[in-house]
mmJSON file of the N, C-alpha and C atoms, coordinates in Angstrom:
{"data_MODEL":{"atom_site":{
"group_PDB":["ATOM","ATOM","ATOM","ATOM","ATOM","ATOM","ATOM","ATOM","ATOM","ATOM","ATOM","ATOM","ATOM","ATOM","ATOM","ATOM","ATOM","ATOM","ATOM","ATOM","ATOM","ATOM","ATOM","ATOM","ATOM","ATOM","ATOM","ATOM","ATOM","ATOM","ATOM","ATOM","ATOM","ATOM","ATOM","ATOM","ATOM","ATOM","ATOM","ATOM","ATOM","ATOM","ATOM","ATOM","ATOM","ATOM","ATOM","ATOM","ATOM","ATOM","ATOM","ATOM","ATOM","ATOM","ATOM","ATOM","ATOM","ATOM","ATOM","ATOM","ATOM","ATOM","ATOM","ATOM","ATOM","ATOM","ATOM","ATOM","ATOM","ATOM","ATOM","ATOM","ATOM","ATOM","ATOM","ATOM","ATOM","ATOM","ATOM","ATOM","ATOM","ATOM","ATOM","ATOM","ATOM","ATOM","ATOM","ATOM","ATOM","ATOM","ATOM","ATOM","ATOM","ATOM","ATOM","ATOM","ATOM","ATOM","ATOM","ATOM","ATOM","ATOM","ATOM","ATOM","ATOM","ATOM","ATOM","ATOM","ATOM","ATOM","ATOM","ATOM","ATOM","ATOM","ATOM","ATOM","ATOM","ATOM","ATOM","ATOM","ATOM","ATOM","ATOM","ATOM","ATOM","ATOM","ATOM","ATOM","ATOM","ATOM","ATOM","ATOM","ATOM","ATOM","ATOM","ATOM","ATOM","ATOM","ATOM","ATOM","ATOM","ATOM","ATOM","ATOM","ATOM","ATOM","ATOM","ATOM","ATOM","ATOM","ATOM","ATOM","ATOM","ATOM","ATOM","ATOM","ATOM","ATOM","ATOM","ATOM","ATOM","ATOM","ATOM","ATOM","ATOM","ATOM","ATOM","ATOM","ATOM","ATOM","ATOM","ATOM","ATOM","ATOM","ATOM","ATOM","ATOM","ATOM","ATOM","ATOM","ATOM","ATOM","ATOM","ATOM","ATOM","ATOM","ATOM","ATOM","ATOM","ATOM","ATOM","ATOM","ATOM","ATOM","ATOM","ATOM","ATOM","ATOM","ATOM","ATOM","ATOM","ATOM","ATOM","ATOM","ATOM","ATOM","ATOM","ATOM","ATOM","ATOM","ATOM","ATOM","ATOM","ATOM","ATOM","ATOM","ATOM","ATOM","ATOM","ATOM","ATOM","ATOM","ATOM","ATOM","ATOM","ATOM","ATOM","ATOM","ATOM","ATOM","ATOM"],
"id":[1,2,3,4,5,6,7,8,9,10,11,12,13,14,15,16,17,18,19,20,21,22,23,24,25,26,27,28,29,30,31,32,33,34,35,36,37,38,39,40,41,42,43,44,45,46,47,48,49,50,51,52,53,54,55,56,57,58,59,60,61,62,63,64,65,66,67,68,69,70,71,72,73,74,75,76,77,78,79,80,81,82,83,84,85,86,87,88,89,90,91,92,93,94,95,96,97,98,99,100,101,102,103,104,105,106,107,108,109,110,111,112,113,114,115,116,117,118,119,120,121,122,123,124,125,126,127,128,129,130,131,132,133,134,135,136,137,138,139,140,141,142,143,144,145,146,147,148,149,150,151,152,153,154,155,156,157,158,159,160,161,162,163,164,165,166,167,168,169,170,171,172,173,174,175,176,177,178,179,180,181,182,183,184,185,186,187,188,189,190,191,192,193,194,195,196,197,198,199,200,201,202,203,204,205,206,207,208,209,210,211,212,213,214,215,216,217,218,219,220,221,222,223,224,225,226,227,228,229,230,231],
"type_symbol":["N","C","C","N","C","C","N","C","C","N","C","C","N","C","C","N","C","C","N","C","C","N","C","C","N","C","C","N","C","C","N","C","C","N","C","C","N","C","C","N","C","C","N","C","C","N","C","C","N","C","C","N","C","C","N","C","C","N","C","C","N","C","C","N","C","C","N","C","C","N","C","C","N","C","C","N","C","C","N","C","C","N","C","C","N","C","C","N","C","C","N","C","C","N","C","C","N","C","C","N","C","C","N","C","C","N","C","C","N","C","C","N","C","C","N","C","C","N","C","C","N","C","C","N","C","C","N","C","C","N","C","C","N","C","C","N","C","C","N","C","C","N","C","C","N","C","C","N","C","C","N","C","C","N","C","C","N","C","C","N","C","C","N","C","C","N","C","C","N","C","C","N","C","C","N","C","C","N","C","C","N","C","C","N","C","C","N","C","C","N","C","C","N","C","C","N","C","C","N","C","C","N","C","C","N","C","C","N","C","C","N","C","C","N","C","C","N","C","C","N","C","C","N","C","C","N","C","C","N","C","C"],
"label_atom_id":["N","CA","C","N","CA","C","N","CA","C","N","CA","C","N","CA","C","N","CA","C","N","CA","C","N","CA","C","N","CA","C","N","CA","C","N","CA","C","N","CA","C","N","CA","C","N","CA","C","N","CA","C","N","CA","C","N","CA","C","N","CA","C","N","CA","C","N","CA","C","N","CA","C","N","CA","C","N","CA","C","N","CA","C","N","CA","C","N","CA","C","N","CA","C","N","CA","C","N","CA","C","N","CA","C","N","CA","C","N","CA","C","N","CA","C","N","CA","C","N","CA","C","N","CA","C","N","CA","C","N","CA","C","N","CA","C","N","CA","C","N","CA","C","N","CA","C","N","CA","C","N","CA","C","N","CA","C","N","CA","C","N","CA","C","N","CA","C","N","CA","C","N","CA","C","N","CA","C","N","CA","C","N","CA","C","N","CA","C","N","CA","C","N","CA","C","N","CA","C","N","CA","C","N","CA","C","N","CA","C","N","CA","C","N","CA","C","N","CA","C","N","CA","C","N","CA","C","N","CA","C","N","CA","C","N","CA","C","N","CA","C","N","CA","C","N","CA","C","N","CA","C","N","CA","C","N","CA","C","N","CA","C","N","CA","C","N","CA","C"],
"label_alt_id":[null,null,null,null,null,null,null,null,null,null,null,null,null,null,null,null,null,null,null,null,null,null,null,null,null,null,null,null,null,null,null,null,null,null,null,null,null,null,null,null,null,null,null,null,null,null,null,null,null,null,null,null,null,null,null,null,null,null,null,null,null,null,null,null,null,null,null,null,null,null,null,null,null,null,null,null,null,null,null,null,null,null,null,null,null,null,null,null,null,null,null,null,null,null,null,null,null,null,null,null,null,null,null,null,null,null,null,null,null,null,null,null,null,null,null,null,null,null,null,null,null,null,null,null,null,null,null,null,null,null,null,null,null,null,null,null,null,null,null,null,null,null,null,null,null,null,null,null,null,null,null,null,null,null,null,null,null,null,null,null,null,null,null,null,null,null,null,null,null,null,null,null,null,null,null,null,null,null,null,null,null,null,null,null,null,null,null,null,null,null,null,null,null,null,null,null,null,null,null,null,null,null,null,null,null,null,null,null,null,null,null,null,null,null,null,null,null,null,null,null,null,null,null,null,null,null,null,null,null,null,null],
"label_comp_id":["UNK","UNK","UNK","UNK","UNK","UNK","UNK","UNK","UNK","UNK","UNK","UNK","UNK","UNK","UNK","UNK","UNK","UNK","UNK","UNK","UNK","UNK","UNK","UNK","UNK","UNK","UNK","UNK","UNK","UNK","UNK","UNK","UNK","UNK","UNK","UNK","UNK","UNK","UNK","UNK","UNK","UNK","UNK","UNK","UNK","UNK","UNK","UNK","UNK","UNK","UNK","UNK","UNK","UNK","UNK","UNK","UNK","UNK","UNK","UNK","UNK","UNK","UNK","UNK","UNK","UNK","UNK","UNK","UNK","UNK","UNK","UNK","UNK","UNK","UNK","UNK","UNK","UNK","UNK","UNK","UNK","UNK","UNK","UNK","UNK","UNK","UNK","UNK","UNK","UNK","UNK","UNK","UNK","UNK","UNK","UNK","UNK","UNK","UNK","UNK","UNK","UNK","UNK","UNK","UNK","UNK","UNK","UNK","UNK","UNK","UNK","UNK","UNK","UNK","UNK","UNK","UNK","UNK","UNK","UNK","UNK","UNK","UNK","UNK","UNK","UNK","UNK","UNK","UNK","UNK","UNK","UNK","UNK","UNK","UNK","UNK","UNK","UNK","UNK","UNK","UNK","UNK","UNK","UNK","UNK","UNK","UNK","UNK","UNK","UNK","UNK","UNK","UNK","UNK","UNK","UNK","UNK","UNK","UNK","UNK","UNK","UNK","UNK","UNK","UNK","UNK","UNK","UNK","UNK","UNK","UNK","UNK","UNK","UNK","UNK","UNK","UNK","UNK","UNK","UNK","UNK","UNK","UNK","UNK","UNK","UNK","UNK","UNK","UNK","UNK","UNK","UNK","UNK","UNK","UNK","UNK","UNK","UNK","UNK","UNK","UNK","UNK","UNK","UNK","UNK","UNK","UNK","UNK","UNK","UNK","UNK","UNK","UNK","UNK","UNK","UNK","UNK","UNK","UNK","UNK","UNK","UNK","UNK","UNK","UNK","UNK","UNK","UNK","UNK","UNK","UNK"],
"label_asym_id":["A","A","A","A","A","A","A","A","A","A","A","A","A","A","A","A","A","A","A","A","A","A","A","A","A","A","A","A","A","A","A","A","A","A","A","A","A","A","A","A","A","A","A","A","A","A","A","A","A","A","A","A","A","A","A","A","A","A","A","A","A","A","A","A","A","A","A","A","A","A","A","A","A","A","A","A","A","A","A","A","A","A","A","A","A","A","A","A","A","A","A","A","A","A","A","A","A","A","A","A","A","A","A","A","A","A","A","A","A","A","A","A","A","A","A","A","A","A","A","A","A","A","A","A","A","A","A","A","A","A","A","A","A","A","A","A","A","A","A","A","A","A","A","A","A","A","A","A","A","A","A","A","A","A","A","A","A","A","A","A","A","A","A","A","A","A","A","A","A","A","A","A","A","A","A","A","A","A","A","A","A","A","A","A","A","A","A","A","A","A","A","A","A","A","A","A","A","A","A","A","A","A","A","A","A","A","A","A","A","A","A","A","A","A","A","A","A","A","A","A","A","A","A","A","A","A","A","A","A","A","A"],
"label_entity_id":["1","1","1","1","1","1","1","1","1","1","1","1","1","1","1","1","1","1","1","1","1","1","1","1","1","1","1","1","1","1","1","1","1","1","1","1","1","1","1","1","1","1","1","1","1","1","1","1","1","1","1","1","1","1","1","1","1","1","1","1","1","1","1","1","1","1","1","1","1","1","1","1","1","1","1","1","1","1","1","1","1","1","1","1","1","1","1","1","1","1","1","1","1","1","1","1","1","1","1","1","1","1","1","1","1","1","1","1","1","1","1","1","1","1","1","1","1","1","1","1","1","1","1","1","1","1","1","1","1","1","1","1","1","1","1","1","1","1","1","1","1","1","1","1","1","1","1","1","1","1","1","1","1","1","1","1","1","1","1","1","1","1","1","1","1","1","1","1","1","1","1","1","1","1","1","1","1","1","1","1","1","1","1","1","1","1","1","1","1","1","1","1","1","1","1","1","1","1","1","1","1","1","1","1","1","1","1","1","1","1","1","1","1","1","1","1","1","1","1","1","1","1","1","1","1","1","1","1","1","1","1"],
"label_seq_id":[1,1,1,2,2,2,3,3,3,4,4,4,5,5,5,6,6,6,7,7,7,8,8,8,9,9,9,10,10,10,11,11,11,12,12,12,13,13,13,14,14,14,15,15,15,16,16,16,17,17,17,18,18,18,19,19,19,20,20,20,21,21,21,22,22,22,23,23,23,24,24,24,25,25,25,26,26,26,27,27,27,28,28,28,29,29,29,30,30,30,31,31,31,32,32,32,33,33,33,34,34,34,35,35,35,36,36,36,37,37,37,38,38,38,39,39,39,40,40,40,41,41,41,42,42,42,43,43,43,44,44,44,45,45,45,46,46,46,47,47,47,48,48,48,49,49,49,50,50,50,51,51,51,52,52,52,53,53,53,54,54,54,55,55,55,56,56,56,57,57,57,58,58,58,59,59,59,60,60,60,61,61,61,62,62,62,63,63,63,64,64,64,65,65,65,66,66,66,67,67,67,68,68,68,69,69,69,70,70,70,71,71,71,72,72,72,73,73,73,74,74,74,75,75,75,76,76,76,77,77,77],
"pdbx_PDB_ins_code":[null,null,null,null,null,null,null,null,null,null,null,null,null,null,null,null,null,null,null,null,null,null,null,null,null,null,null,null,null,null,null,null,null,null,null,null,null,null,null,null,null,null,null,null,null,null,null,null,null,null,null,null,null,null,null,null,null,null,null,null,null,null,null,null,null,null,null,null,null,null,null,null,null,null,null,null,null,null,null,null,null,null,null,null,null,null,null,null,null,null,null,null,null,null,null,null,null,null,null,null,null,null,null,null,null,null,null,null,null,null,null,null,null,null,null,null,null,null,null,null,null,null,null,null,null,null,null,null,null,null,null,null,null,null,null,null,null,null,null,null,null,null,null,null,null,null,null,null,null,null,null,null,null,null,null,null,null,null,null,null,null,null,null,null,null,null,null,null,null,null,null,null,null,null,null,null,null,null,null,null,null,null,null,null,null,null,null,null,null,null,null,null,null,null,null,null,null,null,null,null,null,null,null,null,null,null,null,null,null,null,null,null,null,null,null,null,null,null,null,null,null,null,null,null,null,null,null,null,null,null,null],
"Cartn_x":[-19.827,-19.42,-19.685,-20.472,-21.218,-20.459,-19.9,-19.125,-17.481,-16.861,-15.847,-15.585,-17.052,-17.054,-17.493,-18.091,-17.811,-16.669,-15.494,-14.764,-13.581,-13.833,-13.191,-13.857,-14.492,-15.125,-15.182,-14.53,-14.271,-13.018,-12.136,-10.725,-10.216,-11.434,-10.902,-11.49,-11.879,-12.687,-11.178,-10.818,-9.947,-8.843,-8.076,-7.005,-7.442,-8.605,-9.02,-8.826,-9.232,-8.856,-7.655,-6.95,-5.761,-4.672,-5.089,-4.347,-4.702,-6.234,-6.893,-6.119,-5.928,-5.137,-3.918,-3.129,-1.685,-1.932,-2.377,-2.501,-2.304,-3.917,-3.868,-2.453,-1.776,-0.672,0.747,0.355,1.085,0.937,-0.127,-0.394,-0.405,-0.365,-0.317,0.971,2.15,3.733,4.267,3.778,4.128,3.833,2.393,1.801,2.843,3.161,4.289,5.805,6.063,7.556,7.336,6.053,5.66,5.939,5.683,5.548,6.96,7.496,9.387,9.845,9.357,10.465,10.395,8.713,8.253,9.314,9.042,9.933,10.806,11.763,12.927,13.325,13.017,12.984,12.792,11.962,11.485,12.73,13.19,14.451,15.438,15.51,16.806,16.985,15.546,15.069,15.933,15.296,15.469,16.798,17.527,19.148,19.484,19.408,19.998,19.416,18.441,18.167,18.761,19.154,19.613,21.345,21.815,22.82,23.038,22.397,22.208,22.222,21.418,21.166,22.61,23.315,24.452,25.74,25.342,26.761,26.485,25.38,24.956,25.815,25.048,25.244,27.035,27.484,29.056,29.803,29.765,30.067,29.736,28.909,28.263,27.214,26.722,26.049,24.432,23.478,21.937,21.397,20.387,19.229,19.081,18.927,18.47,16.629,16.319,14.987,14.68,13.526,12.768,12.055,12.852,11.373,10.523,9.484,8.44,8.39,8.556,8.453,6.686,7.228,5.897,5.304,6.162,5.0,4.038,4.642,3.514,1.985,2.427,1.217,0.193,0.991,0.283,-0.996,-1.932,-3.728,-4.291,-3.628,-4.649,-4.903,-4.769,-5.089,-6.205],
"Cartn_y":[-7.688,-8.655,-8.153,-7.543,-7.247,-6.043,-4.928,-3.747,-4.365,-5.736,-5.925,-6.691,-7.472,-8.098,-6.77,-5.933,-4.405,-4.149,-3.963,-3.213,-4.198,-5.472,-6.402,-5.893,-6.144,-6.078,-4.973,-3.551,-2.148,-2.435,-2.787,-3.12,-4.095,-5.277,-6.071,-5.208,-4.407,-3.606,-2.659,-1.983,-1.021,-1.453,-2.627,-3.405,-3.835,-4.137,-4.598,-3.472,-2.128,-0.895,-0.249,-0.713,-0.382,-0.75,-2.166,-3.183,-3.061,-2.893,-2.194,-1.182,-0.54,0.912,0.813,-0.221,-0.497,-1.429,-2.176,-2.826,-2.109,-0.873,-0.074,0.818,1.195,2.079,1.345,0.4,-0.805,-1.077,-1.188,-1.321,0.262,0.755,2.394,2.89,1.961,2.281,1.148,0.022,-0.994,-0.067,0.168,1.4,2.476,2.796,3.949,3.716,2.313,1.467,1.312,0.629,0.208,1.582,3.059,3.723,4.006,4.118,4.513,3.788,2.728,1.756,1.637,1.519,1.511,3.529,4.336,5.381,5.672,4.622,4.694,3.498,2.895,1.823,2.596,3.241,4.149,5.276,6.053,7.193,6.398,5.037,4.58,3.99,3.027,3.483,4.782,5.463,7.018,7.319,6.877,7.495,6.531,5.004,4.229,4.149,4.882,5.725,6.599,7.492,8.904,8.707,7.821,7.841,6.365,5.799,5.1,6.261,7.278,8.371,9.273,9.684,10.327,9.458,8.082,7.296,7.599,7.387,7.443,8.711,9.928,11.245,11.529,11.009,11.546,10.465,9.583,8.477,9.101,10.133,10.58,9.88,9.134,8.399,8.727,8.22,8.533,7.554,7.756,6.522,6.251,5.069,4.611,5.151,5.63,5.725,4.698,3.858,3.047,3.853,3.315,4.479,3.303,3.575,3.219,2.701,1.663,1.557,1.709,2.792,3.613,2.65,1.601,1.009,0.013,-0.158,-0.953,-0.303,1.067,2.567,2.809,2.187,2.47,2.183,3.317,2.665,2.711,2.718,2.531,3.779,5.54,6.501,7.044],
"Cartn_z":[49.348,48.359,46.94,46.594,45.402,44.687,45.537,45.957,45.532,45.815,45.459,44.216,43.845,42.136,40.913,41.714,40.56,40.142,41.442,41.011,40.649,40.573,39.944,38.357,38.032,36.897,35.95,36.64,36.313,36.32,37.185,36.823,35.208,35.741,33.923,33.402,33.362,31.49,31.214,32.655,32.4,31.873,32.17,31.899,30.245,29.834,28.555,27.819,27.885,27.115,27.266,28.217,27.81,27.491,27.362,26.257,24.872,24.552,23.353,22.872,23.77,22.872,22.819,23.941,23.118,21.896,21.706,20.904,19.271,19.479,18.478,18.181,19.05,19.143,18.365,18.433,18.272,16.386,16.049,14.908,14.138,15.035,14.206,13.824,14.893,14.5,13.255,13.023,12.174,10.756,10.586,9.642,9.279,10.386,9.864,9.548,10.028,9.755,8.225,7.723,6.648,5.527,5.541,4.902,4.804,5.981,5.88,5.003,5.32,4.594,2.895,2.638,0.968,0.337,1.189,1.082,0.709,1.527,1.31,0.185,-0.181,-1.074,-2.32,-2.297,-3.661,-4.016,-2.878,-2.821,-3.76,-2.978,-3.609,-4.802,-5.387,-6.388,-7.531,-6.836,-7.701,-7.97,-6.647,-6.802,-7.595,-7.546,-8.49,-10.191,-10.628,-11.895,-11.949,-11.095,-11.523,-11.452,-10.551,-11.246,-12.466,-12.72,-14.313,-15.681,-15.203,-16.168,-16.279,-15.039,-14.963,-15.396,-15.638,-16.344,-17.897,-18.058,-19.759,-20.006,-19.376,-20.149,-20.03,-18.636,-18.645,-19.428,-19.989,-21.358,-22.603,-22.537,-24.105,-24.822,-24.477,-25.302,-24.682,-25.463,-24.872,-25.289,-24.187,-24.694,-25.723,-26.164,-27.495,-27.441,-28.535,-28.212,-29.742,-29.63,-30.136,-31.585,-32.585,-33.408,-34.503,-34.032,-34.877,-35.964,-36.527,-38.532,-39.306,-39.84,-40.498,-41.275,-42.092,-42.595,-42.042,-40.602,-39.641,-39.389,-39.771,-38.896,-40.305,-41.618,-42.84,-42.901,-42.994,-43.034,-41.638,-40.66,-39.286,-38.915,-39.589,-38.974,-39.682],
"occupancy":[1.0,1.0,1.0,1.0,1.0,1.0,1.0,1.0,1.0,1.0,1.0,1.0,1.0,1.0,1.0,1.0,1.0,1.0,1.0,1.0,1.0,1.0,1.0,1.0,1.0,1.0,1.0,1.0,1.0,1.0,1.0,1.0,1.0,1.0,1.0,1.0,1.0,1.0,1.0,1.0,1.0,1.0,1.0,1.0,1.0,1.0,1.0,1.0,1.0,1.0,1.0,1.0,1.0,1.0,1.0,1.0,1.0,1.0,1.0,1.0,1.0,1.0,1.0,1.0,1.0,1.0,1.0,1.0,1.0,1.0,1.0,1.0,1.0,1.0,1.0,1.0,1.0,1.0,1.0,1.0,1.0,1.0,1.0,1.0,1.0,1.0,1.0,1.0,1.0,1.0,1.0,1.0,1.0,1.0,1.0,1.0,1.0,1.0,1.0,1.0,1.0,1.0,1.0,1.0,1.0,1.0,1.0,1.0,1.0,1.0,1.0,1.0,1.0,1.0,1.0,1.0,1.0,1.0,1.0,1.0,1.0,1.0,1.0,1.0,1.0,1.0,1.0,1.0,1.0,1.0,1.0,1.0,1.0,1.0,1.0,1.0,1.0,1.0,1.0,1.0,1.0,1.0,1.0,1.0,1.0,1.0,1.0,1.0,1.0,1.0,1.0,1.0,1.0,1.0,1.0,1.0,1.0,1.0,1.0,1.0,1.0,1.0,1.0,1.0,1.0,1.0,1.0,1.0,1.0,1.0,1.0,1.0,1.0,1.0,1.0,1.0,1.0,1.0,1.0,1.0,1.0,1.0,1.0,1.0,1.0,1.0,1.0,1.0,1.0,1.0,1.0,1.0,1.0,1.0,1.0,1.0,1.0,1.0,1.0,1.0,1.0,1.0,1.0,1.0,1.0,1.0,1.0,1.0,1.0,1.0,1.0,1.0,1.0,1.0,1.0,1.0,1.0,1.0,1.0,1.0,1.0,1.0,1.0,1.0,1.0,1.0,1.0,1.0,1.0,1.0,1.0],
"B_iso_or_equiv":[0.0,0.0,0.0,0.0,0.0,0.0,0.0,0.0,0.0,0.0,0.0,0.0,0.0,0.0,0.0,0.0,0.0,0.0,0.0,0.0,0.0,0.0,0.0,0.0,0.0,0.0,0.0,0.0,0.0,0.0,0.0,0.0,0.0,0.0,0.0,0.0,0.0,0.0,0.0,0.0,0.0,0.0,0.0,0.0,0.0,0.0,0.0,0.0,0.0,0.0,0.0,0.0,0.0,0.0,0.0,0.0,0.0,0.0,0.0,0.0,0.0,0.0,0.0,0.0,0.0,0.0,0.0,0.0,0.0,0.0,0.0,0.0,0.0,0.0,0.0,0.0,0.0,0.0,0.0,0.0,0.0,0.0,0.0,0.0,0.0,0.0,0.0,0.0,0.0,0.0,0.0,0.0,0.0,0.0,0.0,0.0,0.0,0.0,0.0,0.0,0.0,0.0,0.0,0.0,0.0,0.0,0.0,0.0,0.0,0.0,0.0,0.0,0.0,0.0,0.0,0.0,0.0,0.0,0.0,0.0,0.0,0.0,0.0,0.0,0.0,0.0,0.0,0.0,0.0,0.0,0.0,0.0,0.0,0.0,0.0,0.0,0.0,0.0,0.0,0.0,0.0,0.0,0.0,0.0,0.0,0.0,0.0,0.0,0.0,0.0,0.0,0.0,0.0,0.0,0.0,0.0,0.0,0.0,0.0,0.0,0.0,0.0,0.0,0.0,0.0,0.0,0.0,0.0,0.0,0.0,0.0,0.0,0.0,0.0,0.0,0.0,0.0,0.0,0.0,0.0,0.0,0.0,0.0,0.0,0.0,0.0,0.0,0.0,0.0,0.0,0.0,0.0,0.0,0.0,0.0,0.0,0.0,0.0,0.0,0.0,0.0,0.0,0.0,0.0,0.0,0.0,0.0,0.0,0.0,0.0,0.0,0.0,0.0,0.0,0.0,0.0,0.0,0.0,0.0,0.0,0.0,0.0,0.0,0.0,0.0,0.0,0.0,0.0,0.0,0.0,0.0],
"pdbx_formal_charge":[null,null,null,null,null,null,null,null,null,null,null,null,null,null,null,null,null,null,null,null,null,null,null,null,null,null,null,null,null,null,null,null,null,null,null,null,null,null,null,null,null,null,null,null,null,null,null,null,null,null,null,null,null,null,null,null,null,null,null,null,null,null,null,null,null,null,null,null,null,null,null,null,null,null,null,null,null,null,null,null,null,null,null,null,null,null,null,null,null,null,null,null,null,null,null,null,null,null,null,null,null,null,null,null,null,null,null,null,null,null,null,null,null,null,null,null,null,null,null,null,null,null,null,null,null,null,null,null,null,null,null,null,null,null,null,null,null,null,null,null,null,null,null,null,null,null,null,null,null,null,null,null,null,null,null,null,null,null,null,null,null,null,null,null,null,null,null,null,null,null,null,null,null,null,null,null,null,null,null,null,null,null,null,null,null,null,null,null,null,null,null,null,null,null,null,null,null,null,null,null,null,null,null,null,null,null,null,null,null,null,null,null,null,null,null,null,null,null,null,null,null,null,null,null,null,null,null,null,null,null,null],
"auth_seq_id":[1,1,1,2,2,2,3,3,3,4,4,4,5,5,5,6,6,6,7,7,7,8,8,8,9,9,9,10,10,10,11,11,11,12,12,12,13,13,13,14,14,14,15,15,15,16,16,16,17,17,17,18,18,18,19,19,19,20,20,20,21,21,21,22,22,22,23,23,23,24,24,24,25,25,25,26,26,26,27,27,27,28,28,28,29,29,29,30,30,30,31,31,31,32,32,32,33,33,33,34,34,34,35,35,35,36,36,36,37,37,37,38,38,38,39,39,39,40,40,40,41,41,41,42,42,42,43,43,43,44,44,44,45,45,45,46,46,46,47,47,47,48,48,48,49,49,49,50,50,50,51,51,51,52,52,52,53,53,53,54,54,54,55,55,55,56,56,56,57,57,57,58,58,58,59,59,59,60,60,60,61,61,61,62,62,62,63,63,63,64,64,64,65,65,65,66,66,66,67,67,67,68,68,68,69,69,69,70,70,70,71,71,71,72,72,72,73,73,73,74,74,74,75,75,75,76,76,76,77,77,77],
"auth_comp_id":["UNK","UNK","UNK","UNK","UNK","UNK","UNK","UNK","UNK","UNK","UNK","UNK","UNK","UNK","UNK","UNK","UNK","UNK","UNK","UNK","UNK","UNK","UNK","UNK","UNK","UNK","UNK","UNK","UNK","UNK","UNK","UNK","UNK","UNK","UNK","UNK","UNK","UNK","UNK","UNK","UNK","UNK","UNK","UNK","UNK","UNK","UNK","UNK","UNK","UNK","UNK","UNK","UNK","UNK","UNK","UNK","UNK","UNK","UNK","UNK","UNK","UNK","UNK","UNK","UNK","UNK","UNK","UNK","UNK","UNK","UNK","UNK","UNK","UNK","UNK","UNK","UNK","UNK","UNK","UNK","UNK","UNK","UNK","UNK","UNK","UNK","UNK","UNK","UNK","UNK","UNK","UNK","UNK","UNK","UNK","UNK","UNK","UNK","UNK","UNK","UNK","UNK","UNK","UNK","UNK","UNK","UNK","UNK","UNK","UNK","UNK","UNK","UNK","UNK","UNK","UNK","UNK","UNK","UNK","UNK","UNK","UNK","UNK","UNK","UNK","UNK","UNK","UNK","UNK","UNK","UNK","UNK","UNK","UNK","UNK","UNK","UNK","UNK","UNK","UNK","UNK","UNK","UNK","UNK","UNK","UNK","UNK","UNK","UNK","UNK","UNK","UNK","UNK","UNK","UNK","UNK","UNK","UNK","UNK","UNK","UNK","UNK","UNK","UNK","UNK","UNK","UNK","UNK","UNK","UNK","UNK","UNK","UNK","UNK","UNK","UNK","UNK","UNK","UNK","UNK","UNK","UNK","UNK","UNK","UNK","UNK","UNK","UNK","UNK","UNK","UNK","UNK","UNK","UNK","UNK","UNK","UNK","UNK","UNK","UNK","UNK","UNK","UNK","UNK","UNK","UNK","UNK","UNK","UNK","UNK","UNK","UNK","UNK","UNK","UNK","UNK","UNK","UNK","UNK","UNK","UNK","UNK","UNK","UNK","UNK","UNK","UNK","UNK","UNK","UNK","UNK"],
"auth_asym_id":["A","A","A","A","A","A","A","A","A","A","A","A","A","A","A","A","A","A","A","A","A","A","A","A","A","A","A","A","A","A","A","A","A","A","A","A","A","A","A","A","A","A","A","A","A","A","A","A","A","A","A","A","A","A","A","A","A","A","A","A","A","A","A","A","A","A","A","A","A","A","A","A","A","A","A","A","A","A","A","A","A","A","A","A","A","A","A","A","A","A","A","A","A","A","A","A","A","A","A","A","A","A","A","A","A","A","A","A","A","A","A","A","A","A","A","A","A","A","A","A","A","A","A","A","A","A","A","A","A","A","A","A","A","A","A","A","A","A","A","A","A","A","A","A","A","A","A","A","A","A","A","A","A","A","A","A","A","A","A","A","A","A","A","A","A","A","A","A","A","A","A","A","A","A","A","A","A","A","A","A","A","A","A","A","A","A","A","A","A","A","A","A","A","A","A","A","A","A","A","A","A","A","A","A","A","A","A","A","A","A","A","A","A","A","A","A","A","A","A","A","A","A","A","A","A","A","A","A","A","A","A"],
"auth_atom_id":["N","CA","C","N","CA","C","N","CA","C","N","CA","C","N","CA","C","N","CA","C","N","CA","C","N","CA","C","N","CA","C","N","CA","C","N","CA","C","N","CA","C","N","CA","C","N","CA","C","N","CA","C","N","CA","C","N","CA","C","N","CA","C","N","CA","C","N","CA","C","N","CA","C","N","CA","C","N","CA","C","N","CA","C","N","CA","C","N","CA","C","N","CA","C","N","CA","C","N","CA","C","N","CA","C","N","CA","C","N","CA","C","N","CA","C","N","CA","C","N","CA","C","N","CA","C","N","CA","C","N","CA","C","N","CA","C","N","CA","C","N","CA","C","N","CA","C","N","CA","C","N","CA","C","N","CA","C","N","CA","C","N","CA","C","N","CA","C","N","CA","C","N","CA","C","N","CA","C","N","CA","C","N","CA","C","N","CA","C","N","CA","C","N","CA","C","N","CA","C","N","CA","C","N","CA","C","N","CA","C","N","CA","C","N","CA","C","N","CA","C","N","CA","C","N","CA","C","N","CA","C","N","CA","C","N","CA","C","N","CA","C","N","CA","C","N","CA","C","N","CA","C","N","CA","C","N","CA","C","N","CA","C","N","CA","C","N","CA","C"],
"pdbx_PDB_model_num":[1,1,1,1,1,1,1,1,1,1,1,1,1,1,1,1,1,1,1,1,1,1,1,1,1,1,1,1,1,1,1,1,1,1,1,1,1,1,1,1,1,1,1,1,1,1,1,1,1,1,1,1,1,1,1,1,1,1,1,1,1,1,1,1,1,1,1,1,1,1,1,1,1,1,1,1,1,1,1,1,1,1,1,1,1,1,1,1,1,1,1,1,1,1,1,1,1,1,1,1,1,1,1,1,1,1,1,1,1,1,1,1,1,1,1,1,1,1,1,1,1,1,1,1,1,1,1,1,1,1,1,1,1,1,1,1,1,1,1,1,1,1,1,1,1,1,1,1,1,1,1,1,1,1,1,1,1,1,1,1,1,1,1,1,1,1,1,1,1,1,1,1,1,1,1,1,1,1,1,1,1,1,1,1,1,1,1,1,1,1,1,1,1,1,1,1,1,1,1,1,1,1,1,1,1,1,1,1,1,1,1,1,1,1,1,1,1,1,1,1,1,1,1,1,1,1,1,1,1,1,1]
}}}
């Protein structure tokens, strides 16, 4: 009797760790869905700047760049 509640009891542990480790396996692929995806979000990102940047330049025109009015800067250096 004692001989068949062991190996009951070695069976649930075994069944418990290896649900444990799907579990973990499980959370280790979401982790890596998570990185694809921020990835690819960022790529596209990039392509939709780079071609923002490639309409500017084949139009001719350029960034406006911001300039400074000096007499705001007068005295603070």
């Amino acid at each position: 009797m004692a001989e068949t509640e062991d190996s009951l009891v070695i069976f649930g542990l075994a069944i418990f760790g290896a649900l444990a480790i799907l579990r973990g396996l499980y959370i280790i692929a979401q982790h890596i869905d998570q990185q694809n995806y921020e990835r690819r979000r960022f790529y596209l990102s990039v392509a939709a700047d780079l071609d923002r940047l490639d309409k500017i330049v084949a139009e001719g025109n350029r960034p406006k760049e911001e300039s400074i009015p000096s007499n705001n800067w007068a005295g603070r250096n």
